[in-house]
N, C-alpha and C positions, 0 to 999 in steps of 0.2 A: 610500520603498518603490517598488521597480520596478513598475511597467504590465506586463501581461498584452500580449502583440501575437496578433491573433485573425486568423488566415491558413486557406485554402481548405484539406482533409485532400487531398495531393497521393497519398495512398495508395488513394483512396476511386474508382475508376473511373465510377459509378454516381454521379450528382449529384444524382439524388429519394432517393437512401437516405440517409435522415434527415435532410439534408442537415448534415452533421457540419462542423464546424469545430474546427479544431485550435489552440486557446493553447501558446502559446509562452513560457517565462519564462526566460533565460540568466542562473543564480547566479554565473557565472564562475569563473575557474578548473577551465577542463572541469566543472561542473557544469551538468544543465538539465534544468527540471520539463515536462511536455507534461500539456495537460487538455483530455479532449474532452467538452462537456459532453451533448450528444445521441450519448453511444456506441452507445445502445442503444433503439429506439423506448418510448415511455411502458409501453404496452400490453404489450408484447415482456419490459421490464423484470419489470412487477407481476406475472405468470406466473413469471418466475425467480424473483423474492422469496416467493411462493406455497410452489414446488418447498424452495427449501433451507428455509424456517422450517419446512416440516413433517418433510421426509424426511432431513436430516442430522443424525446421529447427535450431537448439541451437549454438549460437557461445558463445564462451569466448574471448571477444575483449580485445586490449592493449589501456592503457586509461592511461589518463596524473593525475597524481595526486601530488598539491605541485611539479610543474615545473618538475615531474622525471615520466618516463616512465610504467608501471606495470601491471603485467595482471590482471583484475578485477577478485574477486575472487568470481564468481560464473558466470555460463553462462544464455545468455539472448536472447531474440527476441521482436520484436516490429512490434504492428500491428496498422493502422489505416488508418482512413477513407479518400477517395479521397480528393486533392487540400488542405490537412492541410499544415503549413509550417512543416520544417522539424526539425526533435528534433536532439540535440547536446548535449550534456553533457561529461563532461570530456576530452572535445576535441574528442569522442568517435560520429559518425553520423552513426546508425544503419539504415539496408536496412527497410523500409517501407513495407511490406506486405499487402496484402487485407483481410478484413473479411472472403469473398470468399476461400480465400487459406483454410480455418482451417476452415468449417461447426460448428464443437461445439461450439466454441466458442461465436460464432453469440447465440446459446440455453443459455450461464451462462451470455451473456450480458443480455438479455431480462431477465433473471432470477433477475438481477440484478437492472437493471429498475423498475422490476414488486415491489420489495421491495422498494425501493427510491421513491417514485411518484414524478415527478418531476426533475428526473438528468438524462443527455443526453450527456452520455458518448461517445466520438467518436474516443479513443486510448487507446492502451494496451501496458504496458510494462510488457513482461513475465520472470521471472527470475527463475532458478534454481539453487537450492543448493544443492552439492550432497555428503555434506557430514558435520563433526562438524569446521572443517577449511575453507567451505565457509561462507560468512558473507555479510551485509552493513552495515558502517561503518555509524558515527555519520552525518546527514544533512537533508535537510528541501528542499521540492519540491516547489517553492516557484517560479521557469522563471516564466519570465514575460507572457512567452505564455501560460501561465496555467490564467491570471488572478489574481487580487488582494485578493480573499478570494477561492480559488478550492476545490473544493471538493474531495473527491479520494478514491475511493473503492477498496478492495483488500482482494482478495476470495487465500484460502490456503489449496493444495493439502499435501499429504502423511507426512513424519515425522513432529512431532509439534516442534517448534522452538520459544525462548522469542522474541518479541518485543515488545524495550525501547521508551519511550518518555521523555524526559527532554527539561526544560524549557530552550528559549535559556539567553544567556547575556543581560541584560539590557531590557528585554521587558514587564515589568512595563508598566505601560497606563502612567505612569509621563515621562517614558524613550525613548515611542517611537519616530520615526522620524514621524512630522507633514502631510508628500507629501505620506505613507502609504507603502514605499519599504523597500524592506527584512533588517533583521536588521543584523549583522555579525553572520557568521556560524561558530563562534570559538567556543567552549566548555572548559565551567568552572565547577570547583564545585560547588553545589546547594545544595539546603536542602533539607531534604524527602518529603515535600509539593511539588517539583517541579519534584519531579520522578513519572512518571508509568510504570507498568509493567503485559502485556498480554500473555499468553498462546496460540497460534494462534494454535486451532486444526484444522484435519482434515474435510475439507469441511464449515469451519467457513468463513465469512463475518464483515470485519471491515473499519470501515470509516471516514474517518476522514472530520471533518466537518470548514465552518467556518474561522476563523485566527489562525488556527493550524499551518499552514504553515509559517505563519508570525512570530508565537510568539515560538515556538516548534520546537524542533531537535526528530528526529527517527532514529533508527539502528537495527538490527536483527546482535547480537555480535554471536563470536566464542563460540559454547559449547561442549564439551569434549564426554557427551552423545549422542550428536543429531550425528548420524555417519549413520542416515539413508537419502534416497533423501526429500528434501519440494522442492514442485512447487506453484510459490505465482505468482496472475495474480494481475496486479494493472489497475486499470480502470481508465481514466482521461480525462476532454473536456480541448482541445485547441480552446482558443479565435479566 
């Protein structure tokens, strides 16, 4: 399993603000994760997790999984910017909300920005787990409306929770497909080179960079201890 390499945030001007440090993890093959674990001050944090537990509109939708009906186990909301097309997944089509609705949020985007130079996120999908039997399961954010290589940030409120990455089947640079689309999202066993595994604390910033999405499966599994709420914002530009 690769090492994390822990380097000064070259983005961060200001060297008392929080003093941030940025992990580094290169998956290869144009893949790479970034993790900052003090994205956000502790205090700074527990105020945003405050804000969304109370005032976002949370549903726990029924969503198709493998042809059978089920209730997604963890609740969610989705924010974005006017005239995007609309996001579907799992046959699940969440109400669109505005920036506007939810003020803070607009404050950890630009937060978020301010660190990335250069990414111009204009969706949010908010998810919460409120306990060790919520979870997502194994897969790869990879529609086509995200784009062939997306990017994807994702800032995490209150209890710390693992997330995995594992390599998917067959995505070798010998194995890919030539025309550059997702490769199957089935999961097999791999070797320890092709696992990682993150501690998403609170108020941390992780990102996934690159053809992570292409080449990589993600999930945040069931843990016995985490029996406390995580509130995890995922940031993401639609083409």
């Amino acid at each position: 399993m690769l090492k994390l390499k822990a380097v000064s945030e070259p983005t961060n001007p200001n060297p008392s603000d929080n003093a941030k440090k940025t992990q580094r993890l290169d998956l290869g093959s144009g893949s790479e994760v970034l993790y900052i674990p003090k994205f956000l001050s502790y205090d700074e944090a527990w105020k945003f997790f405050d804000y969304l537990n109370d005032h976002i509109p949370w549903t726990r939708p029924t969503i198709r999984v493998f042809g059978r009906s089920c209730l997604q186990p963890r609740d969610t909301c989705y924010v974005a910017s006017a005239g995007l097309p609309d996001l579907i997944y799992s046959g699940y089509q969440p109400k669109a909300y505005s920036w506007d609705d939810f003020p803070p949020l607009k404050d950890i985007l630009d937060a978020v920005h301010k660190a990335l130079p250069g990414s111009r996120f204009n969706s949010l999908l908010l998810n919460r787990y409120k306990g060790s039997n919520d979870y997502v399961s194994w897969h790869a954010d990879d529609e086509k409306l995200y784009g062939p290589a997306p990017e994807i940030a994702s800032v995490s409120f209150g209890c710390e929770r693992e997330f995995l990455l594992k390599k998917k089947p067959g995505a070798s640079s010998q194995e890919r497909r030539s025309d550059g689309e997702p490769m199957s999202k089935r999961v097999k066993k791999s070797n320890l080179v092709d696992q990682h595994s993150f501690t998403l604390k609170h108020g941390s910033l992780l990102v996934m960079r690159g053809h992570t999405q292409r080449d990589w499966l993600h999930s945040v599994p069931k843990r016995a201890k985490a029996d406390a709420t995580r509130i995890n914002l995922t940031f993401r530009h639609i083409v």
